[in-house]
C-alpha positions in Angstrom: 10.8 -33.3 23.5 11.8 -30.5 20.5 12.2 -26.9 21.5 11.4 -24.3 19.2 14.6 -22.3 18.8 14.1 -18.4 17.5 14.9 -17.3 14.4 15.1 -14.3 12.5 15.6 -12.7 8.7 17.5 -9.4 8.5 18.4 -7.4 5.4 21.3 -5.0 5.1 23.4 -3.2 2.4 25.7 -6.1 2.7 25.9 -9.5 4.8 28.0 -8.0 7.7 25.5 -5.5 7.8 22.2 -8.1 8.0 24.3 -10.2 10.4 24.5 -7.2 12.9 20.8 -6.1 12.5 19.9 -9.9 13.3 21.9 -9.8 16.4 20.6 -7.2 17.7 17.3 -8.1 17.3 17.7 -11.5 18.8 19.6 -9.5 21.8 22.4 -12.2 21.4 26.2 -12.6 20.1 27.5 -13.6 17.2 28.7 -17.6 18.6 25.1 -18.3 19.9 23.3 -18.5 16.6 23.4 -20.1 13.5 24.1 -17.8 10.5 22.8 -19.0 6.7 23.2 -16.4 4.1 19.8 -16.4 2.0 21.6 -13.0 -0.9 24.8 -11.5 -0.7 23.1 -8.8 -2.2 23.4 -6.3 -5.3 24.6 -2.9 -5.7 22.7 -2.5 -8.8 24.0 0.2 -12.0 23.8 3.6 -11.1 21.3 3.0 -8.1 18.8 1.0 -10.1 18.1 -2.7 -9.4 20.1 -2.8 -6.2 19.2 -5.4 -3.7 19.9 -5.9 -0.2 21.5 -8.7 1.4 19.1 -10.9 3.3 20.4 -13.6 6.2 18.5 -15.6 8.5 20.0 -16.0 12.3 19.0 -19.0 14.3 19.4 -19.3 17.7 21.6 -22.1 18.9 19.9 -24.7 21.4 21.6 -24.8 24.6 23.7 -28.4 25.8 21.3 -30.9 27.6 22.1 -30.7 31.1 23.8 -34.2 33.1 21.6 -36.3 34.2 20.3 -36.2 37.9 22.1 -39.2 40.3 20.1 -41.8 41.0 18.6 -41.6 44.4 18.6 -44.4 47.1 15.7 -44.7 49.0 16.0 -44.8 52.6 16.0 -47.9 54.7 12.4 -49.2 55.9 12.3 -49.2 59.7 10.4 -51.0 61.5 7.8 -48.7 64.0 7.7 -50.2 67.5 4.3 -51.5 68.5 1.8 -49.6 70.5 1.5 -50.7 74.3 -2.4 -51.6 75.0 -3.7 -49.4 77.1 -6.8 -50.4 79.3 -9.8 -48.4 79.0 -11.7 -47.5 82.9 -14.6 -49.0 83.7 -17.9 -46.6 83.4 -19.2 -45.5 86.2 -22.6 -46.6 87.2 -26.0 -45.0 85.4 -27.7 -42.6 87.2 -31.0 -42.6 88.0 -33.8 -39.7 87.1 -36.3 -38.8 89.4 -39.9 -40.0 88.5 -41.9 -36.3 87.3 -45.6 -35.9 88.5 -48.4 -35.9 85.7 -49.6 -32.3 85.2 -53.4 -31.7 85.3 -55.1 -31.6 82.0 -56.3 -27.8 80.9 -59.9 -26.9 81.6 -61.6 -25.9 78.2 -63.5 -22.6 78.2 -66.6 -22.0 76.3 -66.8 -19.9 73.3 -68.7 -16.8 72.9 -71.2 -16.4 70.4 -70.2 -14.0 67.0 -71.4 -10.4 67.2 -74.8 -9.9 65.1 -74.1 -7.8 62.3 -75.8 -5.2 61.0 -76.9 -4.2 57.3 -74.5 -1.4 55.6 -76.4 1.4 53.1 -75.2 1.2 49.9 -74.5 5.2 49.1 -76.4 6.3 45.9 -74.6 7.5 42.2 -74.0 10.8 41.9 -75.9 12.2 38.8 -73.8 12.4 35.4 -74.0 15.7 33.8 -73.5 16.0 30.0 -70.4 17.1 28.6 -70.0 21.0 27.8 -70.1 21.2 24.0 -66.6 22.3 23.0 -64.6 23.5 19.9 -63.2 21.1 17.4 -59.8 20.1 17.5 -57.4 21.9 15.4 -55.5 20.3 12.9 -51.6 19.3 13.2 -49.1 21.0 12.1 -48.2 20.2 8.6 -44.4 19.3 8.6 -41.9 21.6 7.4 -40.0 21.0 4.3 -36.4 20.1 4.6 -34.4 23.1 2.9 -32.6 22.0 0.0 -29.0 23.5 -0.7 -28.4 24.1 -4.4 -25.1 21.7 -5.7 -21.9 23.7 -5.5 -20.1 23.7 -8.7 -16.7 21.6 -8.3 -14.1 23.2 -8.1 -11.5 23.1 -11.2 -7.8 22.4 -10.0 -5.5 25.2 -12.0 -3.2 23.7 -14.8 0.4 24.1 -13.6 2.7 26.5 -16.3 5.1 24.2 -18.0 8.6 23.7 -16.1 11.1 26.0 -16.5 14.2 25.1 -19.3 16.7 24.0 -16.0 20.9 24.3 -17.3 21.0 21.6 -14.4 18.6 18.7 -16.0 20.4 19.6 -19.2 23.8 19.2 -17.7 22.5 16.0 -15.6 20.8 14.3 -18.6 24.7 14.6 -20.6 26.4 13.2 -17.7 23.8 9.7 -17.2 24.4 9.3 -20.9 27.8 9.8 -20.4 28.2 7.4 -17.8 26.1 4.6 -19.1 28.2 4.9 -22.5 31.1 4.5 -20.4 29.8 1.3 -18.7 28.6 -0.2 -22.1 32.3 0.0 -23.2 31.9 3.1 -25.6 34.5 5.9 -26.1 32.8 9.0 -26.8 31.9 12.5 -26.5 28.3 13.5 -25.0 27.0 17.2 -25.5 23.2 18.6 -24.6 21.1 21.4 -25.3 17.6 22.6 -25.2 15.6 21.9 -28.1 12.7 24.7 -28.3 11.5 23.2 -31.2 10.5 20.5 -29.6 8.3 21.9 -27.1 4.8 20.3 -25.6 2.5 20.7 -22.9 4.9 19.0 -20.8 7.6 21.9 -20.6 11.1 22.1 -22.7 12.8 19.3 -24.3 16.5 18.7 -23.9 18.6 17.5 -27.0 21.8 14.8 -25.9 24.0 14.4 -28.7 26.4 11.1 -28.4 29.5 10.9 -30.8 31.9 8.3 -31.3 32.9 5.6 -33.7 31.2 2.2 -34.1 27.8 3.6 -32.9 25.6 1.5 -35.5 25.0 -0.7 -33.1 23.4 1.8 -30.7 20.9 2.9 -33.4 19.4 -1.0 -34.0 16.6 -1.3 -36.5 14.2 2.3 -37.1 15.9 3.4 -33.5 14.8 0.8 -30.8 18.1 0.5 -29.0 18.3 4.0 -29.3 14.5 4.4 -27.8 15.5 1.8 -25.0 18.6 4.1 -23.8 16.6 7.0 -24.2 13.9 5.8 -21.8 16.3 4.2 -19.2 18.4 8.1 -19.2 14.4 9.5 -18.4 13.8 6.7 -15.3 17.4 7.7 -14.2 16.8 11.1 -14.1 14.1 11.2 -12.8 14.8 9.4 -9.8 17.5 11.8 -8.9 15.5 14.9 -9.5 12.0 13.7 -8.2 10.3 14.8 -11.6 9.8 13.5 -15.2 12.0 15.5 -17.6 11.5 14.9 -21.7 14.9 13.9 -22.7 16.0 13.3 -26.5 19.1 11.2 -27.1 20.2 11.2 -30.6 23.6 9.0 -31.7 26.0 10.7 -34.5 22.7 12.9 -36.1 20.4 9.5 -36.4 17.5 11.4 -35.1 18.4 14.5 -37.1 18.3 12.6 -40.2 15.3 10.8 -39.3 13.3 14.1 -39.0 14.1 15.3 -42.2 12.7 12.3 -43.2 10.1 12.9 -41.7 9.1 15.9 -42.8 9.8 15.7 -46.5 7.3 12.7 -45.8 4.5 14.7 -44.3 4.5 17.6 -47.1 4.6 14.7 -49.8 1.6 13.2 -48.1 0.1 16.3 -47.0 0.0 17.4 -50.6 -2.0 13.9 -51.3 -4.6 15.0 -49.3 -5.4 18.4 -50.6 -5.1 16.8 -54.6 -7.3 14.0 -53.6 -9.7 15.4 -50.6 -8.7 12.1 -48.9 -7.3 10.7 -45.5 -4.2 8.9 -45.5 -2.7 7.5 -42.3 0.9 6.8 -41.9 2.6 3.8 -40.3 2.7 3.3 -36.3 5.6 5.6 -35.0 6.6 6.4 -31.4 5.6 9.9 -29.9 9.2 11.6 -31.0 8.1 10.9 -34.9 4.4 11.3 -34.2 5.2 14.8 -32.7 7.5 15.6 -35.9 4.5 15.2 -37.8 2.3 17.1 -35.9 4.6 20.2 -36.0 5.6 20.3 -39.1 1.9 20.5 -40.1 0.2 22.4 -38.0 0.2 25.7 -40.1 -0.7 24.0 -43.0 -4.0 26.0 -44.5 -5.7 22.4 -46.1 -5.0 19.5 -44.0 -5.0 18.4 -40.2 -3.2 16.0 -38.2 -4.4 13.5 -35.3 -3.1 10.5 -33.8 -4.9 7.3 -33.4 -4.8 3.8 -31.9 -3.4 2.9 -28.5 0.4 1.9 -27.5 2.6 0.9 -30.2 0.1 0.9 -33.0 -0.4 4.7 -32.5 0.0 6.6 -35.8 -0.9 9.9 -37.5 -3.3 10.7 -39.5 -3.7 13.3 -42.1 -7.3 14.6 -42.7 -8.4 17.4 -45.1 -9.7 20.4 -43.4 -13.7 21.1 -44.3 
């Protein structure tokens, strides 16, 4: 017959580390299970994508025990046989005496039933007519339930944009810093706070990376630069607890691009007021789309909005009426 052995998965920052949590949830030691390692496990870079090891611990099934001796039955011996024994003779029946017939029961004669007499009937009292009374009063009518007037829902405060914090700038220089480091790079990392680039979501902080051979770090239009920019945000924010808007720029790339930019949006600005036209530019991410927006905003005869959903967001330049 199969027994059902225990088993048991455990996780832990390494394999020594699972193995011990498994043990001491089985309540056993380390020679009575079976150990199979399922991960070793991952430390992850900087903190992020780290796994833990996993192990499962089964529980060794203990040795059969020997098999009982065989056991010898006993000898058959013979019971002795019983002596007859001889019954007594009954004694002789004994004999009743004969009982005398009782007289039969002289039968009485029954009296006649007692004459009854006729019972009176008692006469109906006489009904007297109702007293004329008052009509019945109406019911109640029922109250009306009371009706509260709606409440007006309450409207949660907007927080104040976050305060400029030296230690987010000095933080977001140092994960750039590091991750350059781990890519293979050789370079210098400085950050500041960019005022200019300001939103709704508090102050924007400027990280400057320069070195040599940094093409590669800039890819086509920026996306390697995007990509590092984004993975410094999710890195910083899961040290700090809070989203911070982080700009990473790679020997003036971004600098360069703005200019750009903004020579682009007075050219096409001055479009619209000639022609009384919209014009909408190509998709950009919200770093360009905010250039835009900022560099027109004062502008007395056109407007700027954004349009379209994820990476086919653009801007578009309208004519004021």
């Amino acid at each position: 017959m199969s027994v059902t052995r225990r088993s048991v998965e455990a996780r832990g920052k390494n394999v020594e580390d699972a193995v011990q949590k498994g043990l001491a949830q089985l309540g056993v030691r380390r020679d009575q299970v079976d150990i199979f390692v399922i991960t070793e496990g991952s430390r992850g870079i900087l903190g992020i994508g780290a796994e833990d090891a996993r192990v499962r611990l089964t529980v060794l099934a203990p040795p059969e025990p020997p098999p009982p001796p065989p056991v010898q039955a006993p000898p058959v011996v013979e019971a002795p046989r019983p002596t007859p024994v001889e019954r007594p003779t009954p004694p002789p029946p004994v004999q009743r005496p004969v009982e005398t017939p009782r007289p039969a029961p002289v039968e009485r004669p029954t009296p006649p039933p007692p004459v009854q007499q006729p019972v009176e009937t008692p006469r109906p009292a006489p009904v007297q007519p109702p007293a004329a009374s008052a009509p019945p009063a109406p019911p109640p009518a029922p109250a009306e339930p009371a009706v509260e007037a709606p409440s007006a829902p309450a409207v949660a405060p907007v927080p104040p944009p976050a305060a400029p914090s030296p230690a987010i700038e000095k933080l977001a220089a140092d994960t750039v810093r590091e991750i350059m480091v781990h890519m293979g790079y050789r370079v210098s990392v400085t950050s500041r706070q960019s005022p200019a680039e300001e939103g709704d979501d508090g102050p924007a902080y400027l990280v400057d990376v320069r070195g040599a051979d940094m093409n590669a770090l800039t890819g086509r239009r920026g996306e390697a630069l995007d990509a590092l920019q984004y993975l410094t945000r999710l890195i910083i924010q899961h040290k700090t607890g809070q989203w911070a808007s982080i700009v990473v720029d790679v020997e003036g790339f971004r600098e360069k691009r703005a200019q750009t930019l903004r020579q682009m949006a007075e050219q096409m600005a001055e479009r619209v007021k000639r022609d009384g036209r919209s014009i909408a530019l190509e998709p950009m991410p919200p770093y360009e789309r905010r250039i835009i927006h900022l560099t027109l905003r004062n502008h007395p005869a056109v407007m700027t909005v954004s349009v379209g959903e994820g990476d086919a967001r653009k801007v578009t330049i309208r004519p004021k009426k």
